[in-house]
N, C-alpha and C positions, 0 to 999 in steps of 0.2 A: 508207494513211491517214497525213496529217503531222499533229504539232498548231503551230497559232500563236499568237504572243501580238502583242499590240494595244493600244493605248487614246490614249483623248483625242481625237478624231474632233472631239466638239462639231459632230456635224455642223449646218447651218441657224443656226451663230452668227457673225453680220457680225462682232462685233468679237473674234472670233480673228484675223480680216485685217485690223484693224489698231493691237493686239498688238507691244509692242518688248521686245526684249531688253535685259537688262542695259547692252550695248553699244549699243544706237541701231539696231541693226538692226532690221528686221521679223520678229516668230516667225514668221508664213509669208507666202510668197510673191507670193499674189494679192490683188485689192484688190474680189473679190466674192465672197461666200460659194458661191454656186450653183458654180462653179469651182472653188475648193477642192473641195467634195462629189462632181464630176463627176470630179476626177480621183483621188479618194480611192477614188472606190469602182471605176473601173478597174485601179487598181492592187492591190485586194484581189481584185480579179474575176480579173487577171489571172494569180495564184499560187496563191490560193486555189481548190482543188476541193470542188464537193459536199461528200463524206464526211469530208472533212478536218475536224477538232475546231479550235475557234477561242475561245482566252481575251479576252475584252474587260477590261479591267482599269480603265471606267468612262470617265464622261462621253460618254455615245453622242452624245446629240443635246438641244442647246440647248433644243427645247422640240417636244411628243410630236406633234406634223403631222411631224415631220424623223425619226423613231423609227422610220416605215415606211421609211424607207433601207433598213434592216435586212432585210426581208424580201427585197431581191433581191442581197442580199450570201450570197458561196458558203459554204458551211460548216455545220458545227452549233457553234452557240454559247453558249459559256457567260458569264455576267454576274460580273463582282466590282463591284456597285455603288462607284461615285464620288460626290461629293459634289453633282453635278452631279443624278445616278439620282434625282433627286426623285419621281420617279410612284407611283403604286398598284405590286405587283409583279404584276397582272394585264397590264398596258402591256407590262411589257418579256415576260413568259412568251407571249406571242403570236408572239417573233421570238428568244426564248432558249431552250435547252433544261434550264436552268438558275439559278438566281439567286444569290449567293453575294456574304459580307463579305471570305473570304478563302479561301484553295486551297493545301494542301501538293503539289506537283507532282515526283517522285526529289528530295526534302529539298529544293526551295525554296521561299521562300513568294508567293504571287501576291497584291499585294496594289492597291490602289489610291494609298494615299496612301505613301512609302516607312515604313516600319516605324523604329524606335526601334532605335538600335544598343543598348541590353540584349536584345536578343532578338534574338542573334549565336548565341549558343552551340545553339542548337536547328535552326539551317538553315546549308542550306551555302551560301543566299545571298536574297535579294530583288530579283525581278522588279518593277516596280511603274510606276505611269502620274504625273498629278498635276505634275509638275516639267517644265512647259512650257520650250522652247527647244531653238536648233539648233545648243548648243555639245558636246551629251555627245553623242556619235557610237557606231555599233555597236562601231566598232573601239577606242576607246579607254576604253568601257562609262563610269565615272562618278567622280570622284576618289577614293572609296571603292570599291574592286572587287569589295567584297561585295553591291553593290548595282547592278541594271540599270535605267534608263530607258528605258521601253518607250514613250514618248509618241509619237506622228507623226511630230513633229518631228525626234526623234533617230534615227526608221527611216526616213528618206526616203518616210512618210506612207506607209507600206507595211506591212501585218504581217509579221513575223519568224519566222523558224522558233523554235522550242524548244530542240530539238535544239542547234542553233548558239549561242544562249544560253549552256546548259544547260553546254555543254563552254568556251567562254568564261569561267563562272563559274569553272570544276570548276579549269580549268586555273590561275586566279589565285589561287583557294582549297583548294587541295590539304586532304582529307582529314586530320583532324590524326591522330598517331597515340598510340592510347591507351597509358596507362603502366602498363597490367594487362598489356598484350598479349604480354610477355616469354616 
């Protein structure tokens, strides 16, 4: 079993395709939604197995007829509502195993919207969705490197491993070491 993380799909919203960046470019790709969601959800179908656990880290789907995506998306999954999550939490508990504001995961936090740098000293980093665009890349995580961008965008509209994250973070944020520890 692997676990992944995810978010920002919006799946069934037209105007995430056509969406610009900072720069003038397009935050994705295509210029119809059904498209975007056809290749989104191959590409989760694609890595993603059954038993494998899967964090969404919110804004599934623009509006609840697009929220059954979910249900032939691989995985078990758990919810960190987004801003977007407006439903009953009977909606989403139909295609989550789960529902949740936020997730401590081996000391990081899984959050939806990125966290408040005061609340540094408690985690050894912030996974987090909400910060649409395709300028912060896996590989070079986020100007601050205490914090990941999980959006579509920045994973090539593909859920991520953890794991890979996880050591990502670890490795830019080394463990501090205590000053009792002598």
């Amino acid at each position: 079993m692997k676990t992944w993380i995810t978010s920002d799909h919006h799946f069934g919203h037209q105007g995430m395709c056509e969406f610009s960046n900072h720069d003038g470019t397009k935050t994705r790709p295509w210029t119809d939604h059904k498209d975007a969601d056809r290749i989104m959800i191959e590409k989760w179908n694609d890595i993603v197995k059954p038993d494998d656990k899967v964090y969404h880290l919110g804004d599934v789907a623009f509006h609840n007829r697009y929220l059954e995506i979910m249900e032939i998306l691989h995985g078990r999954k758990v919810l960190i509502k987004g801003n977007h999550d407006r439903l009953k939490p009977r909606a989403y508990l139909k295609y989550f195993k789960d529902i949740r504001g936020s997730h401590v995961l081996d000391h990081i936090l899984l959050t939806h919207i990125p966290v408040h740098p005061g609340s540094k000293a408690r985690f050894r980093g912030n996974i987090h969705g909400h910060v649409h665009g395709n300028t912060v890349r896996l590989e070079n995580l986020h100007p601050d490197p205490w914090y990941f961008n999980a959006c579509v965008e920045a994973t090539d509209y593909a859920p991520v491993l953890f794991d890979k994250v996880r050591d990502l973070l670890f490795k830019k944020n080394p463990p501090k070491e205590r000053k009792d520890a002598k």
